[in-house]
Every structure is written in structure tokens, then in C-alpha cells.
One Martini backbone bead per residue (centre of mass of N, CA, C, O) as a GRO file, in nm:
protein
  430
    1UNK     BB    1   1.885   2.008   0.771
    2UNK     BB    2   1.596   1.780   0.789
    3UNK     BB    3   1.274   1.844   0.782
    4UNK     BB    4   0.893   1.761   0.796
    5UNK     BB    5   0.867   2.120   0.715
    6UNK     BB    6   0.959   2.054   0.451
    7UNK     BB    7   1.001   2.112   0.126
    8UNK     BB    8   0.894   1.933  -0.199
    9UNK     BB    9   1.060   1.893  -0.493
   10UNK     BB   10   1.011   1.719  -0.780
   11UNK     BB   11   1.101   1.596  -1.098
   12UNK     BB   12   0.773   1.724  -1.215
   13UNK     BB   13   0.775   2.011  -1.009
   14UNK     BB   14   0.641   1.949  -0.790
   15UNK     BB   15   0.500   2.028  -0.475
   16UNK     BB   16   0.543   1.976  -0.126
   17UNK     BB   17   0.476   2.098   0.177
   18UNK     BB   18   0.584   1.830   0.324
   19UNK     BB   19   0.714   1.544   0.448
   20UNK     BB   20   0.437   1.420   0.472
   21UNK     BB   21   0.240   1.063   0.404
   22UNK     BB   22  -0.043   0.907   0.374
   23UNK     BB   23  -0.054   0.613   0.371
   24UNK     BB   24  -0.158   0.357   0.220
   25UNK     BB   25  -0.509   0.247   0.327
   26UNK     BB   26  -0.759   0.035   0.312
   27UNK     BB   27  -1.062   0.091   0.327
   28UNK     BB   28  -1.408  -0.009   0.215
   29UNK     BB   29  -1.599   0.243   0.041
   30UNK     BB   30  -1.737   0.122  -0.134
   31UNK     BB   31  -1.971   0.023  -0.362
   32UNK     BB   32  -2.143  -0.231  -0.537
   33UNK     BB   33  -1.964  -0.103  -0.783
   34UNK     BB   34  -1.720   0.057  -0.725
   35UNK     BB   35  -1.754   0.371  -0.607
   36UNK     BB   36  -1.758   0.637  -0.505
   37UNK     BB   37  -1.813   0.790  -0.218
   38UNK     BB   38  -1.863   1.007   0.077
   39UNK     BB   39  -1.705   0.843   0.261
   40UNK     BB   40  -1.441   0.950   0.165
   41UNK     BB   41  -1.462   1.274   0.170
   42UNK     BB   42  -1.481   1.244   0.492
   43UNK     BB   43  -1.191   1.117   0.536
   44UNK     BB   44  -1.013   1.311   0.334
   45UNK     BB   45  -1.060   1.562   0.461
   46UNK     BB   46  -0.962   1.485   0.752
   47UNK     BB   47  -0.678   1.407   0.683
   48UNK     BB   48  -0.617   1.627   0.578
   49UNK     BB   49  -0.622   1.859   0.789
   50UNK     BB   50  -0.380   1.705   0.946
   51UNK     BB   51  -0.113   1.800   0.760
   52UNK     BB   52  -0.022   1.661   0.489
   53UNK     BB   53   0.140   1.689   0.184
   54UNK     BB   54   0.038   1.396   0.144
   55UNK     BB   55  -0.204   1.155  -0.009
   56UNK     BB   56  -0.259   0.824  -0.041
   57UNK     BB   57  -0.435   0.587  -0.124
   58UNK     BB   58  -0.625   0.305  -0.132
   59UNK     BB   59  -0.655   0.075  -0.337
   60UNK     BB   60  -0.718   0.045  -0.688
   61UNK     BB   61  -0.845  -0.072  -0.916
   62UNK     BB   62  -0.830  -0.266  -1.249
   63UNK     BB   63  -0.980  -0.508  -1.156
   64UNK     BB   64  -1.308  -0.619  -1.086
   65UNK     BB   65  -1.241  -0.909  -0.999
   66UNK     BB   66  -0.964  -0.831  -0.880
   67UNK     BB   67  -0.978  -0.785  -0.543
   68UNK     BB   68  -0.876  -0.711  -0.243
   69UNK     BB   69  -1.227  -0.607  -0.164
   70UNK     BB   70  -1.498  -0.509  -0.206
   71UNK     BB   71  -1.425  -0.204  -0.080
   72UNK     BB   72  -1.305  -0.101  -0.377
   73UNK     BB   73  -1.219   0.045  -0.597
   74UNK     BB   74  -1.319   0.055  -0.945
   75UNK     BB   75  -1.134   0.081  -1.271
   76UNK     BB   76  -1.332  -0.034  -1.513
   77UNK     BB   77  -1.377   0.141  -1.805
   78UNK     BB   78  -1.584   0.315  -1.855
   79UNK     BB   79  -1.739   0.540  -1.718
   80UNK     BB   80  -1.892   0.820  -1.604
   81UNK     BB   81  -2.064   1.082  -1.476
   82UNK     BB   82  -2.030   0.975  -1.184
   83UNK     BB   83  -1.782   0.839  -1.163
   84UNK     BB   84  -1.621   1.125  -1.223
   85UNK     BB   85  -1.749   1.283  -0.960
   86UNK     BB   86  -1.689   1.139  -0.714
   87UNK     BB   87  -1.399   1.104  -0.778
   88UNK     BB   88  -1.351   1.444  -0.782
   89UNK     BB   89  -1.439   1.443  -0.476
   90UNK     BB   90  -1.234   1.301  -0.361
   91UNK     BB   91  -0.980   1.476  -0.437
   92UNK     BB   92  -1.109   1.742  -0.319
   93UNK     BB   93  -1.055   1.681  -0.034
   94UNK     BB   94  -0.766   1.727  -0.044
   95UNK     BB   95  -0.717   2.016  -0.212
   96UNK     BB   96  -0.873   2.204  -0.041
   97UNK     BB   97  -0.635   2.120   0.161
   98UNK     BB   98  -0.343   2.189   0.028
   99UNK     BB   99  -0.312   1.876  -0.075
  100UNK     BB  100  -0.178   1.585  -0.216
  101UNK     BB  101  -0.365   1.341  -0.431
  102UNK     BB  102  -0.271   1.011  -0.465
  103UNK     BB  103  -0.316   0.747  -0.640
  104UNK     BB  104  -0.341   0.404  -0.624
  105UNK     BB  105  -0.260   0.136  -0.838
  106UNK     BB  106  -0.420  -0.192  -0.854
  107UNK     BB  107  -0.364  -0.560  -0.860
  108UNK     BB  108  -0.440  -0.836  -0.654
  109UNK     BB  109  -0.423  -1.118  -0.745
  110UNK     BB  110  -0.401  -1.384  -0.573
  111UNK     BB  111  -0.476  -1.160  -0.307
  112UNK     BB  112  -0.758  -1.245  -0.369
  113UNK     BB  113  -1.031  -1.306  -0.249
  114UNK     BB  114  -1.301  -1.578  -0.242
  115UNK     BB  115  -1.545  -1.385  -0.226
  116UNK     BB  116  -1.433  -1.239  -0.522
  117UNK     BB  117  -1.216  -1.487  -0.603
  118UNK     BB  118  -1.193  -1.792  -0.682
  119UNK     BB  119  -1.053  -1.728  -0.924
  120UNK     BB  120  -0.722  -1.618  -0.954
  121UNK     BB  121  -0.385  -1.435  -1.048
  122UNK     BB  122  -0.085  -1.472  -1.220
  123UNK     BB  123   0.155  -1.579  -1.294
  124UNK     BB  124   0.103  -1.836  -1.101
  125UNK     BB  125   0.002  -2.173  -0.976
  126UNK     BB  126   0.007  -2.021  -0.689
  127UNK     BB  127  -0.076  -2.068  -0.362
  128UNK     BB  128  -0.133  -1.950  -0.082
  129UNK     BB  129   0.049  -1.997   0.258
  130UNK     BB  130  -0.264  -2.015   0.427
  131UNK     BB  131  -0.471  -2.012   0.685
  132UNK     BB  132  -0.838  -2.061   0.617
  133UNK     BB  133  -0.929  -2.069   0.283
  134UNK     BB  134  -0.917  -1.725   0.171
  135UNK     BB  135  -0.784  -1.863  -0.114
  136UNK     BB  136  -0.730  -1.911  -0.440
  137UNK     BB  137  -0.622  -2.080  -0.712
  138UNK     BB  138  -0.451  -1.952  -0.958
  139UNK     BB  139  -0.422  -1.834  -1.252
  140UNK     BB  140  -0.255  -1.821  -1.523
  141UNK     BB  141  -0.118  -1.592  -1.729
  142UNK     BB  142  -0.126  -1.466  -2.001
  143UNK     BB  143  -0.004  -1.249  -2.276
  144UNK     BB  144  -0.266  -1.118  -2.299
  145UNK     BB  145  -0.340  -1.061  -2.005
  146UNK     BB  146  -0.078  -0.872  -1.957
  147UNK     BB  147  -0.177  -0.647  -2.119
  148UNK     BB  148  -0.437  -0.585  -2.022
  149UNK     BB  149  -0.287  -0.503  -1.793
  150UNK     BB  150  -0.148  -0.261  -1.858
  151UNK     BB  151  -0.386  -0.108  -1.981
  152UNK     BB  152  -0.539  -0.039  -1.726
  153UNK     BB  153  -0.362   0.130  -1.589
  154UNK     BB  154  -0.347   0.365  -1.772
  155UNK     BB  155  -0.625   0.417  -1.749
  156UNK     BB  156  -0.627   0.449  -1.449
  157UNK     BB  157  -0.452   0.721  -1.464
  158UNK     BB  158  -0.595   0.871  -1.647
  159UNK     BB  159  -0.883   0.886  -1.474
  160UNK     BB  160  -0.757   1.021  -1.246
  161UNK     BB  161  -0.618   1.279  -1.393
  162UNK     BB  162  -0.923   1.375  -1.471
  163UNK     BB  163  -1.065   1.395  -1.217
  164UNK     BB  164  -0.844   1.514  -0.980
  165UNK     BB  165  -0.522   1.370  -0.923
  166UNK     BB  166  -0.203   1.477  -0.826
  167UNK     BB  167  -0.147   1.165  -0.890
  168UNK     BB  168   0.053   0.816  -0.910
  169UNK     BB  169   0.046   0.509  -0.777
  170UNK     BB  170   0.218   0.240  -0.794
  171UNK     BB  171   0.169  -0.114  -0.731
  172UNK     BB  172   0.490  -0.299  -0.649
  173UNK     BB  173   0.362  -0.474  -0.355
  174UNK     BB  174   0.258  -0.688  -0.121
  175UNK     BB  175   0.176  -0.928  -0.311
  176UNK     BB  176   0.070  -0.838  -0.556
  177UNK     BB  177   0.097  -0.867  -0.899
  178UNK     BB  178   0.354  -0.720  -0.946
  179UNK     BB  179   0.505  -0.845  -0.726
  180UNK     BB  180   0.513  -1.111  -0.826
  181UNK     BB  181   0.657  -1.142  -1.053
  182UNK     BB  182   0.918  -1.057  -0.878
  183UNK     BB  183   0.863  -1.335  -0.714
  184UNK     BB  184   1.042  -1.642  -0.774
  185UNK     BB  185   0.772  -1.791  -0.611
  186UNK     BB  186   0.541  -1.690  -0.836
  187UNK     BB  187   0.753  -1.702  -1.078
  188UNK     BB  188   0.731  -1.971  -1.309
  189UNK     BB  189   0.782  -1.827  -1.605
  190UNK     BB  190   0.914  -1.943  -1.949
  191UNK     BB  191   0.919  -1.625  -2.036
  192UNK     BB  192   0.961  -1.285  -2.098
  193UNK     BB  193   0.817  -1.275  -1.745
  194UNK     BB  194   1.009  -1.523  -1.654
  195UNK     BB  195   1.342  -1.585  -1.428
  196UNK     BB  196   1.470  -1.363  -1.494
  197UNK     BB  197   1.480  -1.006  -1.340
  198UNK     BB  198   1.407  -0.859  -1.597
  199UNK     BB  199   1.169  -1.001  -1.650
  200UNK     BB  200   0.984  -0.986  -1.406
  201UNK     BB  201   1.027  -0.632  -1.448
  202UNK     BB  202   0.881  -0.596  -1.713
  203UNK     BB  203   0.567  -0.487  -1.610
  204UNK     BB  204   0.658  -0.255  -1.438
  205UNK     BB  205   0.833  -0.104  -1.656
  206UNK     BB  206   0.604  -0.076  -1.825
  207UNK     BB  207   0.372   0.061  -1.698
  208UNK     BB  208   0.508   0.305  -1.649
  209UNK     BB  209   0.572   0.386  -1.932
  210UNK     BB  210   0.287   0.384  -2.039
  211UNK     BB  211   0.178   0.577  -1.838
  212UNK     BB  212   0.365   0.842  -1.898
  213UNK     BB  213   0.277   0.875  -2.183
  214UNK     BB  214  -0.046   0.937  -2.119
  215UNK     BB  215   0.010   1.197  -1.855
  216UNK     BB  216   0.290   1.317  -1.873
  217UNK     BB  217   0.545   1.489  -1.719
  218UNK     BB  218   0.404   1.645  -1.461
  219UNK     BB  219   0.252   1.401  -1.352
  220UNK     BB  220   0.283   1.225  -1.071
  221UNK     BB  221   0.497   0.900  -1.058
  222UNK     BB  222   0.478   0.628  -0.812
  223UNK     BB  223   0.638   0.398  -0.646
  224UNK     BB  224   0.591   0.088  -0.504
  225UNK     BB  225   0.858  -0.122  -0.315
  226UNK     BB  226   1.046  -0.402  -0.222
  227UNK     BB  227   1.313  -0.439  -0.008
  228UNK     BB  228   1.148  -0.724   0.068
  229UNK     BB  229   0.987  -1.035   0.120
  230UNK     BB  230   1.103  -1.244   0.342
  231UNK     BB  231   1.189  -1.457   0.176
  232UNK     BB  232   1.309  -1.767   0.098
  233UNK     BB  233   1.351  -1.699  -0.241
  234UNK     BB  234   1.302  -1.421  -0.286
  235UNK     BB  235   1.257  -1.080  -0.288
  236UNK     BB  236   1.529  -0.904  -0.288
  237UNK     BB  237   1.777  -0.656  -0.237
  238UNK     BB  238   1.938  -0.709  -0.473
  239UNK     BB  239   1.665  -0.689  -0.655
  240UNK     BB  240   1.641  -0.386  -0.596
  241UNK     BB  241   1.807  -0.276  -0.683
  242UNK     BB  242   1.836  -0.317  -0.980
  243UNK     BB  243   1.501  -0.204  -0.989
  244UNK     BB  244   1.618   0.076  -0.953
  245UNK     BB  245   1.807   0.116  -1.167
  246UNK     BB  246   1.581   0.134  -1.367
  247UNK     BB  247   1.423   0.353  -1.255
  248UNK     BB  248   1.628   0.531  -1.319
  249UNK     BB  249   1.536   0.522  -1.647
  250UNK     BB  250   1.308   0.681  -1.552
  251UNK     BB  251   0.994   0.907  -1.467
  252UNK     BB  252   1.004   0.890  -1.163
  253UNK     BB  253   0.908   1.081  -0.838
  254UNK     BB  254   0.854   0.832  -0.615
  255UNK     BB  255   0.985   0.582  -0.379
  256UNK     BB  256   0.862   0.337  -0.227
  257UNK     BB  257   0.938   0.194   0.059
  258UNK     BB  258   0.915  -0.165   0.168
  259UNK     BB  259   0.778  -0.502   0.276
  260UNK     BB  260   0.627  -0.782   0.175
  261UNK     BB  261   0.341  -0.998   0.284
  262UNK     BB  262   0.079  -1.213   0.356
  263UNK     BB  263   0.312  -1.430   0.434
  264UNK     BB  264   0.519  -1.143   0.522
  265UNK     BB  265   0.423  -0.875   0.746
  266UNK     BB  266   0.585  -0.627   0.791
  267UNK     BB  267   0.374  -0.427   0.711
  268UNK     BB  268   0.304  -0.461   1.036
  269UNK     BB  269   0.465  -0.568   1.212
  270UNK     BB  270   0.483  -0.874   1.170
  271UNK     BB  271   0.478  -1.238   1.131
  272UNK     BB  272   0.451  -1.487   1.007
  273UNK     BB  273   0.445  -1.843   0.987
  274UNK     BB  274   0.768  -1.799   0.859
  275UNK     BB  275   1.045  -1.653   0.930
  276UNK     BB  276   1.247  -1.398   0.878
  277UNK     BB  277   1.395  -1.302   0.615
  278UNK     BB  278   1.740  -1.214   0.643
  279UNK     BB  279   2.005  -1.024   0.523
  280UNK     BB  280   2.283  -0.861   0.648
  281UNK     BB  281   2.100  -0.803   0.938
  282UNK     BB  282   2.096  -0.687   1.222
  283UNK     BB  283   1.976  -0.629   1.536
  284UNK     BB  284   2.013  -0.341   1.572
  285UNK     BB  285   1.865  -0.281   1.340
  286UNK     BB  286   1.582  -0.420   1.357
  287UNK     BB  287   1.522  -0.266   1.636
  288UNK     BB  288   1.430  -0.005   1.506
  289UNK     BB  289   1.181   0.172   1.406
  290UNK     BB  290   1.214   0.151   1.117
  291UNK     BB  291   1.159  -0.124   0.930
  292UNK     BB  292   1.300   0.013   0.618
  293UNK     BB  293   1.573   0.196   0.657
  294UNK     BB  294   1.815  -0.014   0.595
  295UNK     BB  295   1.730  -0.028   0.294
  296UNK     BB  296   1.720   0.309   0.243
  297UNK     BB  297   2.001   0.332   0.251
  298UNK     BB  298   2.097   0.180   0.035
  299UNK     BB  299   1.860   0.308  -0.205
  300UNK     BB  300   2.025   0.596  -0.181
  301UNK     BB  301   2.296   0.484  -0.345
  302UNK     BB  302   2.147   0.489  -0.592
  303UNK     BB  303   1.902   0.696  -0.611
  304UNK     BB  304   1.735   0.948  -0.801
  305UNK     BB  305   1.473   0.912  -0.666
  306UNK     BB  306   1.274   1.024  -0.406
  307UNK     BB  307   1.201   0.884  -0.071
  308UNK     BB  308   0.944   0.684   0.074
  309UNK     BB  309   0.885   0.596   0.360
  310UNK     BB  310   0.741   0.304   0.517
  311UNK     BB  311   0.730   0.189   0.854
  312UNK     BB  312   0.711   0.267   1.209
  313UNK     BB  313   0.704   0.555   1.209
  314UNK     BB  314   0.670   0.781   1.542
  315UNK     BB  315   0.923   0.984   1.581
  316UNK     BB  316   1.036   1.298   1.467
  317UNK     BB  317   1.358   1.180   1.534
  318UNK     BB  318   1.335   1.006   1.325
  319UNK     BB  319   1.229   1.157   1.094
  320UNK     BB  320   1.438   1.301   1.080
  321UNK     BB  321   1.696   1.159   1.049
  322UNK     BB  322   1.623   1.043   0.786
  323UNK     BB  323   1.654   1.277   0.615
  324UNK     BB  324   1.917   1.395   0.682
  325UNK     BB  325   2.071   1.102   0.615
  326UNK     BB  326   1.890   1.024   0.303
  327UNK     BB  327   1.709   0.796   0.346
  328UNK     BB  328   1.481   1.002   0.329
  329UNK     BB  329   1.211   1.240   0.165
  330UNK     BB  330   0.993   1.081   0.295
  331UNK     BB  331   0.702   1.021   0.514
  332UNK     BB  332   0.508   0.770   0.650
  333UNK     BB  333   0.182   0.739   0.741
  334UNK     BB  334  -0.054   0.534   0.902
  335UNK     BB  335  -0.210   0.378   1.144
  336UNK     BB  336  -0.227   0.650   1.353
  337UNK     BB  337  -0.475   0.792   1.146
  338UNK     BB  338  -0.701   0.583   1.262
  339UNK     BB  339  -0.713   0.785   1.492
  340UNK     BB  340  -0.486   1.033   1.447
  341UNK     BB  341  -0.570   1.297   1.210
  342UNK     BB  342  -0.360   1.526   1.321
  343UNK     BB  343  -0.050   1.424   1.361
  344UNK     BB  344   0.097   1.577   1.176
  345UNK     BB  345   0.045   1.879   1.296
  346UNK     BB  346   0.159   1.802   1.614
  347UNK     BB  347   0.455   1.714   1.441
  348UNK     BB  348   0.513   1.980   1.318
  349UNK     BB  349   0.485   2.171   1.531
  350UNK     BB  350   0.528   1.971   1.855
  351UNK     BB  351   0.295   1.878   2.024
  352UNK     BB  352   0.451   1.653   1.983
  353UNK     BB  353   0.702   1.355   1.961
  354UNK     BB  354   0.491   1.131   1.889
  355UNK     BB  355   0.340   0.846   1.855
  356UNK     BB  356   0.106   0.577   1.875
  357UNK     BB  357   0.168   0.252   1.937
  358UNK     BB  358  -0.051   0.006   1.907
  359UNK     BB  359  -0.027  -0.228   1.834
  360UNK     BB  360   0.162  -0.313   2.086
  361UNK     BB  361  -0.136  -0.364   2.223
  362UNK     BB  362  -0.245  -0.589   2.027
  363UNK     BB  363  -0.461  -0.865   2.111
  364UNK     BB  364  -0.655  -1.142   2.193
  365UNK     BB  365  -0.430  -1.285   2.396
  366UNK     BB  366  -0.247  -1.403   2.613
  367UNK     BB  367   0.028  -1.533   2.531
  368UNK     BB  368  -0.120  -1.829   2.379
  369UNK     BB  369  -0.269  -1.562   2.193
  370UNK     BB  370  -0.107  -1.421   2.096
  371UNK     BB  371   0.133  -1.272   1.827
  372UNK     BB  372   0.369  -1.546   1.950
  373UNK     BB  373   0.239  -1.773   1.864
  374UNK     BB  374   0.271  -2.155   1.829
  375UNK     BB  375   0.010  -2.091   1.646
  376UNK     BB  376  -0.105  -2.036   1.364
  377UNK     BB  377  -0.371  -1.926   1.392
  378UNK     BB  378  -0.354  -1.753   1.626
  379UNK     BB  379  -0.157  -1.578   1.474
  380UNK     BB  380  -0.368  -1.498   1.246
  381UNK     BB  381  -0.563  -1.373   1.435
  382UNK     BB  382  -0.379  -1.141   1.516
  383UNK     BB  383  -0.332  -0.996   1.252
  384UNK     BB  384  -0.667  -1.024   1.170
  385UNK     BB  385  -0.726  -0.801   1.442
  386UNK     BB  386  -0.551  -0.571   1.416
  387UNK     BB  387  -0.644  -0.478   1.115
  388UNK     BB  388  -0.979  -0.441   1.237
  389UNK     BB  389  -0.921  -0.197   1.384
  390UNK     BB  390  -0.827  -0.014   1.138
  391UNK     BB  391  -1.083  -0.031   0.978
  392UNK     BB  392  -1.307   0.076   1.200
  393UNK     BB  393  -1.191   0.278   1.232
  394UNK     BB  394  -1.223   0.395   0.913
  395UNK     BB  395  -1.537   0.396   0.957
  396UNK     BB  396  -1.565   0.593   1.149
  397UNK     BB  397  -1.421   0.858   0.972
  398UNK     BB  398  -1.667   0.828   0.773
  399UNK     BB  399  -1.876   0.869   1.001
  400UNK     BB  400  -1.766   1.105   1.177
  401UNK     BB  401  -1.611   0.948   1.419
  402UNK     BB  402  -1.495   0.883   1.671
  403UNK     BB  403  -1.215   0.710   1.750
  404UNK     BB  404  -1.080   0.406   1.879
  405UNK     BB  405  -0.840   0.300   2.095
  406UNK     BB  406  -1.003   0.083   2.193
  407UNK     BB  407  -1.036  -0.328   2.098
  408UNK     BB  408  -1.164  -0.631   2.076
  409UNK     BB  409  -1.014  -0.816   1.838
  410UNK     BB  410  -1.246  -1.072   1.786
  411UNK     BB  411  -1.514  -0.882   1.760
  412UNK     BB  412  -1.349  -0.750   1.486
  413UNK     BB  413  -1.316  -0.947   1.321
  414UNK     BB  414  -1.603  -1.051   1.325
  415UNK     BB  415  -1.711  -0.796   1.181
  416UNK     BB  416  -1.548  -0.761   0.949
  417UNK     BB  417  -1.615  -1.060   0.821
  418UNK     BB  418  -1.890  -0.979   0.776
  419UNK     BB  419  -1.865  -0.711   0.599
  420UNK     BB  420  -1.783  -0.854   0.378
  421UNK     BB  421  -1.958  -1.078   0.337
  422UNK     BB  422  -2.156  -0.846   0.221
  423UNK     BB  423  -1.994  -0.685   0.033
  424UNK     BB  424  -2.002  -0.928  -0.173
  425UNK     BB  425  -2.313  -0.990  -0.218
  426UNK     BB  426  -2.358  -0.663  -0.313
  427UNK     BB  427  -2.236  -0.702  -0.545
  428UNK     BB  428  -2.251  -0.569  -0.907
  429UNK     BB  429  -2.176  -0.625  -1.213
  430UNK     BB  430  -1.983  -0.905  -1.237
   0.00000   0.00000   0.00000
């Protein structure tokens, strides 16, 4: 048998000392020029402290144009010994506390918001279909801006591995830049990199290949990969599967499986605007604890590296099988680290049995308020307000305040929507 108590040696010789991963979950802690903050330091402190031997960090991003939200880190240039200073607190908040803290870098594509770009950038000029107008209608990437993107991914690995991250995850999930590639509902692009699912899956393959060559054979690189986008004619599980086959011919070293995007946010276990389109899949796995575990089933049959699933463990009974069974060999947990930053030592100690589901109690209110309603407004209201729990407590962990248990989800929604729009405002040098 596997538990969550044992370690893992990776295939870049990494060895990570428990099976548990602090999964990537975006801060909003930049400064007004997007560089690491103390608030950073103070909260992956505390994460680190309790007790996960990996720690992904939130989005990072290589293009600061293109941010998923203004408080992002962002390496985009030559850096500053002020700014490689800063990162390298970042890193030490983790390792001084004997974990792994690998870096996620990411660009956020379309899913870029209006507020930080009023035109994103996409493979195509499709636009999000989300209502509230807080997205605007992309340009399509030329071949020429796809260079830079695969460019600027090496650097940020680059820059990373320099300042002291022990590790570095691609981000190609969630309907960011490298997942619309991958999604044939945002890829119309009749070139090299659009129409095949080779050519589609060019760039996420491309910028793997181009980092490992940067960093070296020792330093652990993770892909995060979606195993199904959840929309009909979207980027299905057997699209995922072709590109782990791919990817098995490549040298990462943890593939972190997920699922979902802004238009089907699976990976918060929440409903889109339009039905969760899944293939092949019963109700009795839909309704297991991990949303994406019957996907990392079928991916670990064919799976030459180690698989980290995220999304929905809260059970160390499941987290045990999940490893014992082959289907995965780390454990994600996001969400409940937002309130209960010891829960990895709890769960490691046995000191609890299972982690506390908030989600599940999060409502902006009863019945045809809740996050069931048949308004789409109201269901989106309902999911941008969960999302705003988590940010908060987010805030409070980095300025040392203690974690809130309950919030009213309106009044965070509110806060949050504030909080955004000023940290907006206060970009500089952009």
C-alpha cells in the first residue's frame, strides 16, 4: 500500500517527502509593478509549516500584458537584483521549512480580464462566453507572437530556477493560453499550430522541449493538463490522452491532471453556464470525492510519469486509495489550505480523517439564489462569490490574520470586485 506519509523520488532524482502538494492556487500579492511582496513570504511560511512536501505556487506569469488578475507575479524582462531578491524570499518561505516549492508559469490568453486587457490574445478571436462583459474579444496570436510566448515560458523557468524554486509547472489547463491551443472550440487556426491535435498540442510540446533544455536534466518540470475542458467538441479525455502519450516522450516529471476552464469551471466542482458535457462516464464515478480521479485512472494506464491529481480530495481514505490504486501519486489539496493552513500535518499525524468541504456550504443565498439557479447571472454570481471566500482568506494568511470560517459571499464578491479594480488602477509601467 501507498500513503500520503510516504515519499517520492521523481525522475529527475527530486525526492518530494510526502505524497501531499499545496496546489497552485493565484494569490493576488504582486505589487503595483507585479513583483514578489513580503505578503508572499508570510503566507508560503505558513503553508510550508504545514507539513506538504510540495508547495505549486499561483499563476506566475511571462507576459505582463496578459495577466490573469493584477496582484500576479510577473517575469517579463530582464529582472533587477531588487526583483530576483524578492523571488528568491519567495522560494526561501518554502524550502527553509523542508519543502519543495516549484513555480507554476502561466499566460493567461483570453482568460486575461478587461481591467488588466481590454484585448487579450488567443490562438483565435473567439471570445469567452461568460456574461457580465469582463472579458474582451482576443486577437489571434501571429506565428511570430507564438515564438515569444514559447520564449518568455524558457525564461521565466529560467529566472525561476535562478532565484532558488525547486521546481517549475507549465501551465496547460484551465483555459489559459497553452489550453486554448489544446481546445479546438478556441483553436480555429489554420496554420502549424491549429486544426490536428498534433499541431494544436505544438506549443505546449514546443515550450516543455525549449525549457528542459534551459534548466537541465536535475530540475524538476510538471505540466498541468486538463483531462477534458467539459464542453461539447471541446478538448475531450481521449484528446488528453494522445498528448500524455506525447508526453511520456518527453522528460517531465509530474503531470498534474485537472479539468475544466472559466466557461466550465469544473475545477472549482461548480457547473458552467452550459451542462458539464462528459463522455463515458458513469453517475456513480461523477459522484465520487475527486472530481478528476476516473480520468487519472484511464491516464495512469498509459502514464510514464508520476500523476498528481487535484480537485475535490478531502478524505485521507480517499487520498490512500487514490495512491494505493496506481491512479495517482500525489495528492493536490487547494481550498481547504485557504482556512486550515496545518491540514497536510493533520492529515499526515492522523490527527483528523478528512479536511472540511466549505465549498459545499458557500451560497450567496437560499433556494433560486443558491448555486443551482436556473439565472445564469445568479449561478455566476454564485460561483464568483465561492471563488472570493478563498481569495479573502488568501489576504488574511498573508497579512497573518487568521483564517474566517464563514462569509457572506455577496458582501466578499463586493470586496474582492473592489480590491481588484484598485490594484488595476495602480499598475505601473505598463
Amino acid at each position: 500500500m501507498t500513503a500520503i506519509n510516504d515519499p517520492i523520488t521523481l525522475p529527475c532524482g527530486a525526492t518530494l517527502k510526502n505524497r501531499l502538494c499545496k496546489a497552485a492556487m493565484t494569490e493576488g500579492l504582486g505589487d503595483d509593478h507585479n513583483r514578489a511582496t513580503e505578503r508572499h513570504v508570510t503566507l508560503y511560511q505558513r503553508w510550508a509549516r504545514g507539513g506538504a512536501g510540495l508547495l505549486l505556487t499561483g499563476n506566475i506569469m511571462v507576459d505582463r500584458r496578459y495577466l490573469e488578475r493584477p496582484g500576479n507575479v510577473a517575469i517579463d524582462g530582464p529582472q533587477t537584483a531588487e526583483q530576483m531578491a524578492a523571488l528568491g524570499r519567495y522560494a526561501s518561505a518554502a524550502t527553509e521549512h523542508g519543502a519543495h516549492i516549484w513555480a507554476q508559469i502561466s499566460h493567461a490568453g483570453r482568460q486575461s480580464p478587461k481591467i488588466v486587457a481590454t484585448e487579450p490574445v488567443g490562438p483565435s478571436a473567439i471570445e469567452l462566453a461568460l456574461p457580465g462583459g469582463q472579458f474582451g474579444r482576443p486577437r489571434a496570436l501571429s506565428a511570430e507572437d507564438i515564438e515569444d510566448v514559447i520564449n518568455r515560458f524558457v525564461e521565466a523557468a529560467r529566472v525561476v530556477q535562478e532565484a532558488g524554486f525547486t521546481g517549475v509547472q507549465i501551465h496547460a489547463a484551465h483555459g489559459y493560453l497553452v489550453s486554448e491551443f489544446l481546445n479546438p472550440l478556441t483553436n480555429l487556426r489554420r496554420d502549424e499550430w491549429g486544426g490536428s491535435l498534433e499541431n494544436r498540442a505544438r506549443l505546449l510540446l514546443r515550450i516543455v522541449s525549449s525549457v528542459r533544455d534551459k534548466v537541465g536534466p536535475d530540475f524538476p518540470i510538471s505540466v498541468k493538463l486538463n483531462s477534458s475542458d467539459f464542453q461539447k467538441g471541446g478538448f475531450s479525455l481521449e484528446d488528453c490522452l494522445q498528448v500524455v502519450r506525447w508526453l511520456n516522450d518527453t522528460s517531465i516529471d509530474l503531470l498534474e491532471i485537472s479539468g475544466g476552464n472559466y466557461e466550465q469551471p469544473r475545477m472549482m466542482g461548480i457547473e458552467g453556464m452550459e451542462p458539464v458535457f462528459e463522455e463515458g462516464i458513469s453517475a456513480s464515478t461523477r459522484a465520487r470525492e475527486a472530481y478528476f480521479i476516473a480520468y487519472a485512472e484511464r491516464i495512469a494506464e498509459i502514464a510514464t510519469m508520476p500523476l498528481l491529481v487535484t480537485g475535490g480530495f478531502r478524505s485521507r481514505a480517499g487520498m490512500d486509495e487514490a495512491l494505493t490504486s496506481g491512479a495517482a501519486d500525489v495528492i493536490g489539496l487547494g481550498r481547504p489550505l485557504c482556512v486550515d493552513t496545518a491540514l497536510p500535518e493533520q492529515l499526515l499525524s492522523g490527527d483528523v480523517a478528512s479536511a472540511h468541504s466549505y465549498e459545499k456550504e458557500l451560497a450567496i443565498g437560499p433556494g433560486i439564489l443558491g448555486p443551482g439557479s436556473g439565472i445564469p447571472l445568479i449561478k455566476a454570481l454564485n460561483g464568483f462569490g465561492a471563488m472570493a471566500f478563498f481569495y479573502q482568506n488568501i489576504f488574511r494568511l498573508a497579512d497573518g490574520l487568521p483564517a474566517k470560517r464563514k462569509m457572506a459571499l455577496l458582501p466578499a464578491f463586493i470586496k474582492h470586485q473592489s480590491h481588484e479594480a484598485k490594484a488595476a488602477k495602480a499598475l505601473k509601467g505598463r
